[in-house]
C-alpha positions in Angstrom: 0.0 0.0 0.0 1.6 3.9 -1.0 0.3 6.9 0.9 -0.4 10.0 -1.5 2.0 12.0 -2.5 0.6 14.7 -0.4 0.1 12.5 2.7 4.0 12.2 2.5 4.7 15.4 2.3 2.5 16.5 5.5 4.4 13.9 7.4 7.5 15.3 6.5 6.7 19.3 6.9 5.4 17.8 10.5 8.6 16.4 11.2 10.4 19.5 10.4 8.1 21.4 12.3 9.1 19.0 15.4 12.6 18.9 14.4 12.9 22.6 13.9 11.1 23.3 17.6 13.0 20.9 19.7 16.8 22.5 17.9 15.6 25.6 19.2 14.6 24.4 22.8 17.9 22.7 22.7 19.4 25.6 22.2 18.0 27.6 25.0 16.1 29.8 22.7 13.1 31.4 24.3 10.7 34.5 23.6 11.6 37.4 25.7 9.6 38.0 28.3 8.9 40.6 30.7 12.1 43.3 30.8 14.0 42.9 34.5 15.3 45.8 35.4 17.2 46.4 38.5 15.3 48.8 39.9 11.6 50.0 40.6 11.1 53.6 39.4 12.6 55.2 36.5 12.2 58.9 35.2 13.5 59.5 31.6 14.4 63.2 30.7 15.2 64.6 27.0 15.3 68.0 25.9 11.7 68.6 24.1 10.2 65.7 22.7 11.8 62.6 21.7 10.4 59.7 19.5 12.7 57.2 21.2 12.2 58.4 24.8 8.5 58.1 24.1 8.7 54.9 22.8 11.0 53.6 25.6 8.8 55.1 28.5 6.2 52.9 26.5 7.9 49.3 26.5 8.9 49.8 30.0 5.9 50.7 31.4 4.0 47.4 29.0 7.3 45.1 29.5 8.1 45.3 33.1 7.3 46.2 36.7 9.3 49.4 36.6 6.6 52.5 37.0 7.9 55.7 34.6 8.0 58.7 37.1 6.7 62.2 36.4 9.7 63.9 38.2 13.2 63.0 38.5 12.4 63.0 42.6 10.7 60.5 42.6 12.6 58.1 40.7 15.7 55.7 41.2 17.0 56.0 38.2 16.9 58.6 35.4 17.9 58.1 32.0 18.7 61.5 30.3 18.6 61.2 26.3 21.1 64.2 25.5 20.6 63.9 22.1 19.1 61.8 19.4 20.4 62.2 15.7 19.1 60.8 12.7 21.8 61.0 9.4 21.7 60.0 6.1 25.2 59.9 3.8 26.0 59.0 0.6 27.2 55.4 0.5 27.8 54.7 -2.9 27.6 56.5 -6.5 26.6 55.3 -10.2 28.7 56.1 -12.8 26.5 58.8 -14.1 26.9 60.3 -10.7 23.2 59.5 -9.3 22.7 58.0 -6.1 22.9 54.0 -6.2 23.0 53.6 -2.2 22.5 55.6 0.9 23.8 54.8 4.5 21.3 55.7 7.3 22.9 56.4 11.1 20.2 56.4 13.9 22.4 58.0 17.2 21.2 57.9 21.0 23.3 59.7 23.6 22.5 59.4 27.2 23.4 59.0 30.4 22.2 57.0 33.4 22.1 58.7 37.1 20.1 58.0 40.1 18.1 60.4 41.8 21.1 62.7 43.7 22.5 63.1 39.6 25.4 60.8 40.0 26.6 59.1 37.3 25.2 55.0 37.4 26.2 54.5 33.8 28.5 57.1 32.1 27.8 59.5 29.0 27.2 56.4 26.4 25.5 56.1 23.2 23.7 53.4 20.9 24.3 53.8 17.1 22.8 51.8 14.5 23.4 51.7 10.9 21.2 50.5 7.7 22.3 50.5 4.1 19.5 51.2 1.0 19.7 50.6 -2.5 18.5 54.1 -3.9 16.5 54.4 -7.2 15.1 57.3 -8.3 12.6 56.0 -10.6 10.5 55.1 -7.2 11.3 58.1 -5.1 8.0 58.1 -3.0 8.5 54.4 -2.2 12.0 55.4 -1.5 11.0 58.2 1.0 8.9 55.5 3.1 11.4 52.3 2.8 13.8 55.5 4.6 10.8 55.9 7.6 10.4 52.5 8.3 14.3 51.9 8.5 14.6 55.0 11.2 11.6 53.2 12.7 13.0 49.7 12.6 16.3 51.4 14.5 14.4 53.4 16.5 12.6 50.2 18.1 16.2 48.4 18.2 17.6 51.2 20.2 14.7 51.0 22.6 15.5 47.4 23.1 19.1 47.7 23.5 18.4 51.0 25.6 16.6 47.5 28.1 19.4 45.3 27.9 21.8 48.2 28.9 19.4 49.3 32.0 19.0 46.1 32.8 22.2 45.5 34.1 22.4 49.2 35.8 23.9 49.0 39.8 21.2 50.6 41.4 23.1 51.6 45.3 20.5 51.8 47.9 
């Protein structure tokens, strides 16, 4: 007796399926979880408004325990965001001279204190870099593919902004 054709082919997507799961369990992949931060109240300060410090304040108060204070006196910890920078450079040029690839630089400056304004973490920053084939046949498409990959940095800042506050000394 032969099974189907497609009957074989279930079996084996379901054993890749199994296969696939128990490499990554055997690895010690798992989804992360809730941020642990080492520390209980946080107050984030910028200079106006910031995309990124909004965005942070966001995750930490949906990933974690950690409660995102109003003042900087009521806090443990503040993160000041001394700057955030968004370039784009020239990365490569066509031989007619037009634009064949840009180079996108997302920059966050900060600093980590806690609440007397001594230094936890010294002036640091996070920079990120993405690379985009340019054509200027498609310019508006162009213009958006350039948003979503300041987007797509912003959110990876924010989650290596975690990782770096999770490993903060907080003195008591």
């Amino acid at each position: 007796m032969r099974l189907p054709p497609s009957s074989v082919r279930s079996a084996i997507r379901l054993l890749m399926v199994i296969s696939i799961g128990l490499l990554l369990t055997g690895c010690g992949f798992q989804l992360r979880g809730q941020a642990d931060l080492p520390f209980e109240r946080i107050y984030v300060e910028t200079d106006g408004f910031s995309l990124f410090a909004a965005e942070l304040m966001r995750v930490i108060q949906s990933a974690s325990a950690v409660e995102v204070m109003d003042s900087p006196e009521e806090a443990e910890v503040i993160l000041k965001v001394t700057n955030e920078r968004r370039e784009k450079k020239i990365l490569s040029l066509q031989s007619s001279g037009s634009v064949s690839e840009f180079l996108f630089v997302y920059r966050i400056s900060y600093r980590v204190m806690d609440n007397k304004r001594k230094d936890l973490v010294a002036p640091n920053e996070i920079s990120l870099r993405r690379a985009m084939q340019f054509d200027d046949t498609v310019i508006l498409g162009k213009e958006a593919e350039e948003e979503v990959l300041f987007r797509d940095m912003q959110a990876d800042a924010v989650q290596q902004m975690l990782r770096r506050l999770s490993v903060v000394l907080v003195s008591s």
